[in-house]
N, C-alpha and C positions, 0 to 999 in steps of 0.2 A: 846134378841136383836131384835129390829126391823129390819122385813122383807123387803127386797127392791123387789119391781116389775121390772123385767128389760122387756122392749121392745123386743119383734121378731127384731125388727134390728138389738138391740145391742148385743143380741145371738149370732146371725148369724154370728154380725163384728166379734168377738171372733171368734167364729166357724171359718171363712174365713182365720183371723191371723193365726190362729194354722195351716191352709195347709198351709201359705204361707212360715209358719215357715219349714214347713215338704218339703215344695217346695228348700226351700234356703238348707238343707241338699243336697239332691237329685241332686240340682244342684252342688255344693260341693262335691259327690262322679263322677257324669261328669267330673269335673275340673282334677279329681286326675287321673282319668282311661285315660284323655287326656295326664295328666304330664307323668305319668308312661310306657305309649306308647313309649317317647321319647327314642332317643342314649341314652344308660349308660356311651359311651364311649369306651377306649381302658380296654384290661384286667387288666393292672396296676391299673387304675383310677378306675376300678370297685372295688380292691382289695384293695385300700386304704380307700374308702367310705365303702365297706364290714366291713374294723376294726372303722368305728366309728360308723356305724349302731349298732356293736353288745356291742361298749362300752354305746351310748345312751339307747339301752333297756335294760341293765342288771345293772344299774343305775336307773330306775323308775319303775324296778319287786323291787328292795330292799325297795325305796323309800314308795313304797305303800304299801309294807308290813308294813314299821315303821309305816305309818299311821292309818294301822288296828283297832290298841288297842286305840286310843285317842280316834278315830271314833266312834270305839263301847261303849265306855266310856261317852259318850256324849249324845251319840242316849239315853239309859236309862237314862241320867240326864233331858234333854230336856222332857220326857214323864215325869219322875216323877215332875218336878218344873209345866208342864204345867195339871197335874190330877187333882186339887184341881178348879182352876182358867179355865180352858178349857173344862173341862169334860174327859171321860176317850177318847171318839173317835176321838174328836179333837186333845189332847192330843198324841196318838199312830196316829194319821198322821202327825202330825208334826214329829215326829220321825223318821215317815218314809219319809217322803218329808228331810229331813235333809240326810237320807242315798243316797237319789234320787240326790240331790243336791248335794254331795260330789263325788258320781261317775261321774253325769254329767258335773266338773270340772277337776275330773282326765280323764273323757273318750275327753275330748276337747284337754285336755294337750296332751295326747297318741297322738290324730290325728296328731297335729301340729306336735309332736318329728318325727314320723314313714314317717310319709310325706319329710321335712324338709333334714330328714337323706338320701332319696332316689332322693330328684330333686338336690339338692347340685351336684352330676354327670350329671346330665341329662343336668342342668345350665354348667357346665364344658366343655361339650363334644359342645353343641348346640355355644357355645362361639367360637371356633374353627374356623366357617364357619360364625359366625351370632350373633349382636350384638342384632336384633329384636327379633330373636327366644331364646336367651340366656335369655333375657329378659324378654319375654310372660312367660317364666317357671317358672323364680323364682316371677314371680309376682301372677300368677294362682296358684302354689302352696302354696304362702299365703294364698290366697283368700280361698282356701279349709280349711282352719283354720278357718277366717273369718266368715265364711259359720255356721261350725260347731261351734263354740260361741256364734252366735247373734239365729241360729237353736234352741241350746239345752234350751237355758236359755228362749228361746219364747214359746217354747215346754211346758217345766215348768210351768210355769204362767199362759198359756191359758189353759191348763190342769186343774191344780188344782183349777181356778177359778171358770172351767165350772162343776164342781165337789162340792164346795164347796160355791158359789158364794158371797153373805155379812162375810164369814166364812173365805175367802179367806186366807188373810191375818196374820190371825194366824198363819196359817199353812207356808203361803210362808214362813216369816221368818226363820221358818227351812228348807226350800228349800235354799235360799240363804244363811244362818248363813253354811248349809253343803258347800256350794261354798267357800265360803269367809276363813272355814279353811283351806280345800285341797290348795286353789291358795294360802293362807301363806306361808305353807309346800311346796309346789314347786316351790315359787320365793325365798327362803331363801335355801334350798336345792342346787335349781342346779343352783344360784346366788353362791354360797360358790365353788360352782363343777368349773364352769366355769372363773371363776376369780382365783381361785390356779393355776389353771394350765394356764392361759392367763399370771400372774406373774413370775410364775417360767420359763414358757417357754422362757420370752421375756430378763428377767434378763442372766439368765445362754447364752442363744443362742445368742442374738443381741448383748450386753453389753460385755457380757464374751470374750464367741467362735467367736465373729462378724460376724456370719453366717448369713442368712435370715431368714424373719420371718416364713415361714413353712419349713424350711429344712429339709430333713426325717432324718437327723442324731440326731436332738431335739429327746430325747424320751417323752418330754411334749406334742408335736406337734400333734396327735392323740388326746390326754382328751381336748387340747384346743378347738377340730372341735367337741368333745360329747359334751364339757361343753355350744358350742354357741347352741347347741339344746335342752339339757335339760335345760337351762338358757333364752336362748331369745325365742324360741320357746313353748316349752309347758308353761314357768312361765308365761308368757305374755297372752298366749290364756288362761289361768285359771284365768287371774288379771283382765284380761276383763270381761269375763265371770261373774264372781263373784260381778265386777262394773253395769254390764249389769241389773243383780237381786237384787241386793240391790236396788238400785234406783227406780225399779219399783217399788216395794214393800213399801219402803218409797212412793211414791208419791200414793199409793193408799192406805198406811195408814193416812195419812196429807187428802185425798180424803174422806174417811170412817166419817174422824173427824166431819164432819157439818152431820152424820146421825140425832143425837138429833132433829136437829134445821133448818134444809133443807134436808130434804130426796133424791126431786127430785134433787139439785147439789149433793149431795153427788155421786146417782148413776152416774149421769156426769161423774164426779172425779176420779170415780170408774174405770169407762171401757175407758175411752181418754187414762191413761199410759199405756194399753195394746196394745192400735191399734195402737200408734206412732211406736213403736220399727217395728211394721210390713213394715210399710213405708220403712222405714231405711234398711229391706232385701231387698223387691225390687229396693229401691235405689243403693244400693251396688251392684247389678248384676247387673244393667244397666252400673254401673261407671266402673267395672273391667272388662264386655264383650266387649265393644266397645273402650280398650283404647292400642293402642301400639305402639314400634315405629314409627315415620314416616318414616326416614333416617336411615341407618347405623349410621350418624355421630352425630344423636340427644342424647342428654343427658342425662340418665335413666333416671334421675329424673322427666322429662317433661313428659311422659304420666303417670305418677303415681301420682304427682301433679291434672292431666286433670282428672284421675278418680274419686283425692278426692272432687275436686271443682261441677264437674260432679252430683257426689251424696250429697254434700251441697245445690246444687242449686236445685234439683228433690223436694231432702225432703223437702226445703221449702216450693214447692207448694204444695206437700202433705198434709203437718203442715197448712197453711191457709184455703185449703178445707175441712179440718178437723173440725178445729176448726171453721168454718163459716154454712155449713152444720151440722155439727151432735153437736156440742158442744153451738152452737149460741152465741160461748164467742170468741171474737176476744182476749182477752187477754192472753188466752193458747196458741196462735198462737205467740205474742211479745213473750211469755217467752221461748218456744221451738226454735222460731228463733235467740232468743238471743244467746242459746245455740249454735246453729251452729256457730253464729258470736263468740262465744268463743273460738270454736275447729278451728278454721282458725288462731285466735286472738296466741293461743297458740303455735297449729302448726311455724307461721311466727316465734314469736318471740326465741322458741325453736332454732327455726332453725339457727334464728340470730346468738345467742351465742354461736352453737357449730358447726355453715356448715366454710369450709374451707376460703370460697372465703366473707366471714366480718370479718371487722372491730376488733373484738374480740380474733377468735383465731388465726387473721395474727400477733395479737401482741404477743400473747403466746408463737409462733414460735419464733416469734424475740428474745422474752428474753431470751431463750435458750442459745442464743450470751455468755451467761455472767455466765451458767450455770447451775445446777438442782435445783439451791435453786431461783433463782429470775426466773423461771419458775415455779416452784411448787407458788408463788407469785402470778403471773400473771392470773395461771389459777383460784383461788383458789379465788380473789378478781372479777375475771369473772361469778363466783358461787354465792358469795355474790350481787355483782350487779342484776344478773336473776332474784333472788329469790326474788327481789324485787318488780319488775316491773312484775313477775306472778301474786303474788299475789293482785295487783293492778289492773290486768286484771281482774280477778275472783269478786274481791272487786265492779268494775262498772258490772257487771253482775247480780250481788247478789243485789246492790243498784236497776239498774232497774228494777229488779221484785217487790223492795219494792214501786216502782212509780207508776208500772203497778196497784197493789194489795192495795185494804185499808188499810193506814196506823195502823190502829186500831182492825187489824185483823192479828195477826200473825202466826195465822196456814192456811191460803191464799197466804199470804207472802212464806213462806215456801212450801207451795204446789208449787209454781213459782220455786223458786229456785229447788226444785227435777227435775220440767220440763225441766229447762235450763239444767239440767244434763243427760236427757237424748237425750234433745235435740245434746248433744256433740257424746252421745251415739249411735245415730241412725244410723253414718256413718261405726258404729264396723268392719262390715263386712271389707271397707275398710283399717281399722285402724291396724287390723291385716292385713292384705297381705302389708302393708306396713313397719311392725314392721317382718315380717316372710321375708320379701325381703334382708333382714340385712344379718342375720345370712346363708340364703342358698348361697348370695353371697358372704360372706367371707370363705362358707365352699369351695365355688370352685373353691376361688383363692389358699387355700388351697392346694388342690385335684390337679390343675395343676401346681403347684411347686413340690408337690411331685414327681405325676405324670409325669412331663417332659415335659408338655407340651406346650412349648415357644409361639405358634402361637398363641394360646388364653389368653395370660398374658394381653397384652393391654387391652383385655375385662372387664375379669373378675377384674381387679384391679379401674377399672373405676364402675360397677357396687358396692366392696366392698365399695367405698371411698361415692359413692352414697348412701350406706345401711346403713353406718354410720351416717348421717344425719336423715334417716327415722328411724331407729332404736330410736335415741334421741328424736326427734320431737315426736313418739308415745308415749315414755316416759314421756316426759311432760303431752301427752293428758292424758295419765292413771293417773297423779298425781293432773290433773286439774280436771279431772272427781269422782276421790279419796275424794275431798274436799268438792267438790259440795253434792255427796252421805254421804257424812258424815255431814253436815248442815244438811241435808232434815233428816238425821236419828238423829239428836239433837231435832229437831221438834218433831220427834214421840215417842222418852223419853219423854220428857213434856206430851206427849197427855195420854203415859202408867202412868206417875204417878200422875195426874190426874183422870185419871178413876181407877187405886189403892186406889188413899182416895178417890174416892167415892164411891167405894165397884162394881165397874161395869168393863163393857169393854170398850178401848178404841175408840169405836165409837159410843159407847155413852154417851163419852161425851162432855158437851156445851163447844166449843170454848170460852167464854168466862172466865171457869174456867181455861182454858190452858193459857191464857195470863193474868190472876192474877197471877200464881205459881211465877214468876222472881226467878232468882237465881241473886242475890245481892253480886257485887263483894268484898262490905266491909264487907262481915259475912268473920267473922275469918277463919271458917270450909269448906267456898267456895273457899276462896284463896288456905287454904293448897290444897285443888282439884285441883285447877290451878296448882297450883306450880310442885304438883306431876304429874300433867296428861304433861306438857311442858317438865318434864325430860322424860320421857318415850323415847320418839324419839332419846333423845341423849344415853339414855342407849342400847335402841336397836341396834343405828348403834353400838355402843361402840363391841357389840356381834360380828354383824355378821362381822365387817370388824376384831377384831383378829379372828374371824374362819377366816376367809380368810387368815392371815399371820400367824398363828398358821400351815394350809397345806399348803399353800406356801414353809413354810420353808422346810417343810418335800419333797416337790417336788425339791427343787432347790438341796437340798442336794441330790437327788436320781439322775437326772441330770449330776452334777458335777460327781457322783463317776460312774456311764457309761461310761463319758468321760474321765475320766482316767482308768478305767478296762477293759473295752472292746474293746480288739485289732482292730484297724483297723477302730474303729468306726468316728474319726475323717477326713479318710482318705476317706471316703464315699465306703472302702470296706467289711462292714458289716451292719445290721442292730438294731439300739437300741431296749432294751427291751419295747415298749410302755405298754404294757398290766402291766407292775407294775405300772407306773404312773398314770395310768387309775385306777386301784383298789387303790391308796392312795388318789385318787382326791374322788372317791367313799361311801370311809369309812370314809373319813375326814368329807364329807356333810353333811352323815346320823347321824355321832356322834354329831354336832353342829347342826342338826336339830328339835329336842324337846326343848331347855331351851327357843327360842324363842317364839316358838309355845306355851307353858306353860305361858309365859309373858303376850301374846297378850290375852288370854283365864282367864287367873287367877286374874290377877290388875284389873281390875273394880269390880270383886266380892269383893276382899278385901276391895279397897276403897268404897266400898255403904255398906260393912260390920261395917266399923269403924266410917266412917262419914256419915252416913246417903245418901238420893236420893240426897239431896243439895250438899253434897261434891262431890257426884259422876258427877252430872251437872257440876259441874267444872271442875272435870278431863278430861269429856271426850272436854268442849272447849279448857283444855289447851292443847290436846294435836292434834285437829286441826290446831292449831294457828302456834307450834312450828311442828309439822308434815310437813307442806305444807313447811313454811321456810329450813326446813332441806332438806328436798326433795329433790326441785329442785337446793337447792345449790351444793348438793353432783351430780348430774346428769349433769349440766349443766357444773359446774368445771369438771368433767370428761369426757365429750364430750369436752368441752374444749383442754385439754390434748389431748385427742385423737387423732383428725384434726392437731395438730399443731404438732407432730410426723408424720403426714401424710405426711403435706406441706414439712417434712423437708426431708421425704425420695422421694420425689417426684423431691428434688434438690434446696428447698430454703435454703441458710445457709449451705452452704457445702454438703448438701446431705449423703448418709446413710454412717455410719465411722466415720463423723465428730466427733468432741465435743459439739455442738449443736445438732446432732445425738442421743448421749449418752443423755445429760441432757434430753432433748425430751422425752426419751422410761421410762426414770425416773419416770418422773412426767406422763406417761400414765402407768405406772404398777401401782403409786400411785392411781390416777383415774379409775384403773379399778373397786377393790372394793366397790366406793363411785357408780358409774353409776348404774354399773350391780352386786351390793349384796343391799349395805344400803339401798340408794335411793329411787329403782323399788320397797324394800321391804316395807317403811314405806309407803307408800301409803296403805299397806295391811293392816298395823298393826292399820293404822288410824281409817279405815272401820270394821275391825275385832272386834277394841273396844268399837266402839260403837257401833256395832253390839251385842256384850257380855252385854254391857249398858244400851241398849234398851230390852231385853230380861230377865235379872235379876233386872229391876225397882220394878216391882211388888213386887219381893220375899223382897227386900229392903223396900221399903213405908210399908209392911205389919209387918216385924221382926225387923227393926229397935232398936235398944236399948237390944234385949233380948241377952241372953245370951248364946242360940247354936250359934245367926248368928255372935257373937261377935268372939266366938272358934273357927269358922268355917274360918274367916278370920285369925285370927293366924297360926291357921295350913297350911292354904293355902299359906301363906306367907313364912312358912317355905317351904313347897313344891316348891316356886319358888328359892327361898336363894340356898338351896339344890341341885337343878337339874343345875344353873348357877356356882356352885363349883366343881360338877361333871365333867361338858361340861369344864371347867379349867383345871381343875388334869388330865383330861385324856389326852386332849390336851398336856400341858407342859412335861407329861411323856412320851408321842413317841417322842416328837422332843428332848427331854434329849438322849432318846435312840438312835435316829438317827444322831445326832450329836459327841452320842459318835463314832457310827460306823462309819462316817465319820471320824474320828481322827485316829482309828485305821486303817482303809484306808491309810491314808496318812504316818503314822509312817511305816507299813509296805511298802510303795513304798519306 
């Protein structure tokens, strides 16, 4: 491969990035040792937060254990597929940058969980006296998530770059391909955790018993406040994270592309997706230091809004001096700033669909009037609508870069489009502390119902109904930025099997072999690609929402029979057992969390095994296509739902008891699994596959037709068949069991 000269500058901007990267940690351990200082609170309130502290970590020691063995399974794949085509030393650092990359996504996750679990009091107690200081908490303890995602994944990059420099790139890949599994495995894990038990608890408690929604008499009530932190919190700092390094790496393989045939752009190319993300840290400490309350009486929402606009507007100046000084291309500057103008584009409209006070879920609410079937209705055509008009958004994004870029250049085209992705990206920092603001404020509306503590209810239920909103809105941005990374890594398939039939690497080769390649939607062999790659998404959710009502069931039965066995528990003169709830919600996650994990890793090998690079080009667009659609319909209809159970306990429609009550809490146990399991996860499984697509090209263009790689997809296919029958049977045979023992339960009373 030809060598690239880089500039003393462009050294240096690296060198610079990587402190500022190591800066934004550092500042990020500041944020935490400030949260931590804070009140815990009264001894109750510590003592409730104590039992979800210790249900959150003894939930992702298991979790990572299951991870172990695939990890390690991989790391030797990854070296042996890259020895031949890499050489052996590139080969063993991608292997190792894959093990780098897989901690550095579970060690992001850890931060968010162990954080999360301890300001959820701190936000309780500070609420009490103070809706600014309630506030500053749960927002800075985002931000220390923030911090540590947009840190670790910049860390990475400028690391291995300055190490490896035109080589880069090989190797990132398994830096991010390690990110991109771990964040799988912990948005479908404790997406599965956290929605059993948000189910079970709301069904039996609200519905059943008409109690409140965290009554300590629930024994669900506890796994519900683990499952918001090992679900919203670490899944989400690992989903970004993993988004964070795909996308670079895409756009400086799309960058590498014109080595043949412009060196000096190429090294451009090269080092611009490095220095933007850096922007984007110091943007974000500037948006999250300077933003808080003004009033008592001001609306969470308002300074967390002002931080993200804050750091929209920073990074654009950033992005123009960038790209005007050192890149002398004004057109990296349109496509990075487009980006921003998407993550606003999405935000807004996110918010549309699922914030209480539009158009959308005021109707949701209403149709409650008439009960849980023309609400389940309402919300659910709310879903359909979104996914509309997302996609439509993303669609003018992706056109401009095609306006910006020569028509007749589509690895340009596509370099733009990765830009606009991370242009979305560069605000991460605050993207989480606004998606971490969710969860620590519904754990402390929690924490003071339990706890007793009336005089901060006003607070903290203004703050949860606010987290709700940012919660979803981040969602979308993860699902918009999902889409983007996954085009720009559709690009760098083409560039890899390209420089597979030409017997090279892919940066050396000419652009203009990558836009002969087309993948022609009337080959017979490209459709079935399509065909199969657009079911994928539906089969996925198909999974993870029965895990979800597979331990649902097993929860709601365990629920019911406390409440009728243990004395006095109704009567609020004893305490439920939560710790069994907790370990069904536990075991339920970890046993439904490989057949997914095996899907997302396994189907594009088979399919480039049976149909060739072409068929696989197809898979992996169709399941972009039907990915993004499903997505946000599942998300948005459940934020949907959501709000309008809010509105209704809030006093719209008879308020909480009603029968517009009831339908309400319906259709949001419905929508919880679509939000926070399917949803959050197929943006994973989008990036993960073509993650797997882009990595097994080569082995495909080269074995094509022979007959190990034909076996190799059979059996792999059984491997998948197999582990999806397994994650059934075992499933169906506890809840057989627990329903008998329910029955027995009741005969003997």
């Amino acid at each position: 491969m030809q060598q690239l000269q880089f500039t003393t500058f462009e050294i240096s901007a690296v060198v610079v990035t990587l402190f500022v990267a190591i800066g934004g940690i550092i500042y990020g351990l500041a944020l935490r040792q400030w949260v931590l200082k804070k009140d815990p609170g009264t001894e109750k309130m510590q003592s409730i937060a104590g039992q979800v502290q210790e249900g959150a970590t003894a939930y992702l020691h298991r979790q990572f254990k299951t991870m172990l063995l695939p990890v390690a399974i991989l790391v030797v794949a990854l070296v042996i597929a890259g020895w031949s085509a890499l050489g052996s030393v590139h080969a063993i650092a991608r292997g190792i940058a894959f093990m780098l990359g897989a901690s550095a996504s579970a060690l992001t996750g850890w931060v968010g969980m162990t954080l999360a679990v301890r300001a959820n009091v701190r936000c309780a107690a500070a609420a009490r006296t103070s809706a600014i200081e309630s506030v500053s908490i749960a927002l800075r303890a985002g931000a220390v998530v923030g911090m540590f995602t947009a840190g670790m994944g910049l860390i990475g990059a400028t690391a291995i770059f300055l190490i490896f420099r035109e080589m880069a790139t090989e190797v990132l890949l398994g830096f991010a391909f390690g990110g991109t599994l771990v964040a799988l495995f912990m948005r479908v894990g404790g997406g599965i955790y956290t929605k059993a038990a948000d189910v079970g608890a709301d069904l039996v408690g609200k519905v059943e018993a008409g109690i409140p929604e965290d009554d300590p008499r629930n024994a669900a009530v506890i796994a519900d406040n683990v499952g918001d932190n090992v679900g919203d919190c670490a899944g989400m700092a690992a989903d970004l994270f993993e988004s964070y390094m795909v996308t670079i790496v895409a756009a400086m393989i799309l960058g590498m592309a014109h080595l043949a045939t412009d060196p000096e752009l190429a090294r451009t190319w090269l080092i611009f997706p490095l220095l933007i993300p850096g922007i984007g840290v110091v943007t974000s400490v500037i948006g999250i230091g300077v933003v808080k309350l003004r009033t008592e009486e001001e609306s969470p929402l308002a300074p967390i809004t002002r931080a993200f606009m804050i750091a929209v507007s920073l990074s654009a100046i950033g992005f123009f001096l960038l790209a005007h000084f050192y890149a002398a291309d004004i057109r990296l500057f349109y496509a990075t700033f487009a980006g921003l103008v998407l993550a606003v584009g999405i935000y807004k409209l996110t918010e549309y669909y699922t914030a209480p006070q539009f158009t959308p879920v005021k109707n949701v609410a209403k149709s409650s009037q008439t009960g849980a079937a023309t609400n389940l209705l309402a919300g659910f055509g709310v879903g359909l609508e979104g996914s509309v008009w997302a996609v439509m958004v993303i669609c003018a994004c992706i056109f401009f870069s095609v306006l910006v870029f020569p028509a007749d250049d589509p690895i340009s085209i596509l370099y733009g489009v990765a830009l606009v992705g991370l242009g979305v990206l560069t605000t991460t920092g605050v993207i989480i502390a606004m998606d971490t603001f969710g969860p620590i404020a519904d754990n402390a509306q929690g924490i003071c119902e339990m706890g007793d503590v009336p005089e901060a209810m006003e607070v903290v239920e203004k703050l949860d109904s606010v987290g709700n909103t940012t919660k979803a809105a981040t969602k979308g941005l993860a699902i918009g930025t999902a889409v983007i990374s996954a085009i720009a890594l559709f690009g760098s398939f083409l560039s890899m099997v390209a420089a597979a039939q030409a017997g090279t690497r892919a940066a050396g080769v000419d652009p203009a072999a990558v836009a002969e390649l087309g993948i022609p939607v009337d080959n017979p062999i490209v459709f079935i690609g399509l065909l199969i790659g657009g079911a994928m998404p539906f089969l996925f959710s198909s999974m993870t929402i029965q895990a979800v009502e597979r331990a649902a069931f097993e929860i709601i039965n365990e629920v019911r029979r406390q409440f009728r066995e243990i004395p006095g528990l109704m009567e609020g003169e004893t305490l439920p057992d939560s710790a069994k709830v907790v370990d069904i919600c536990t075991r339920s996650a970890i046993r439904e969390l490989v057949p997914p994990g095996l899907l997302a890793v396994l189907v594009p090998l088979i399919v480039g095994a049976w149909f060739g690079w072409m068929g696989l080009g197809g898979f992996l667009a169709g399941i972009i296509v039907t990915g993004q659609l499903m997505a946000v319909l599942l998300c948005d209809a459940g934020g949907a739902w959501d709000n309008a159970k809010k509105l209704i306990e809030d006093g719209e429609y008879g308020g909480k008891g009603s029968d517009s009550h009831v339908a309400a809490v319906i259709g949001d146990t419905v929508g919880d699994p679509f939000k926070d399991t399917a949803g959050p996860a197929l943006n994973l499984l989008v990036k993960a596959m073509n993650m797997v697509g882009l990595l097994v090209a080569p082995i495909v263009v080269t074995y094509a037709g022979t007959p190990g790689l034909i076996i190799t997809g059979i059996l792999l296919t059984a491997v998948v068949a197999i582990s999806i029958l397994i994650s059934k049977q075992a499933g169906d045979a506890v809840t057989q069991v627990q329903a008998a023992v329910g029955d027995d339960s009741e005969d003997a009373a």
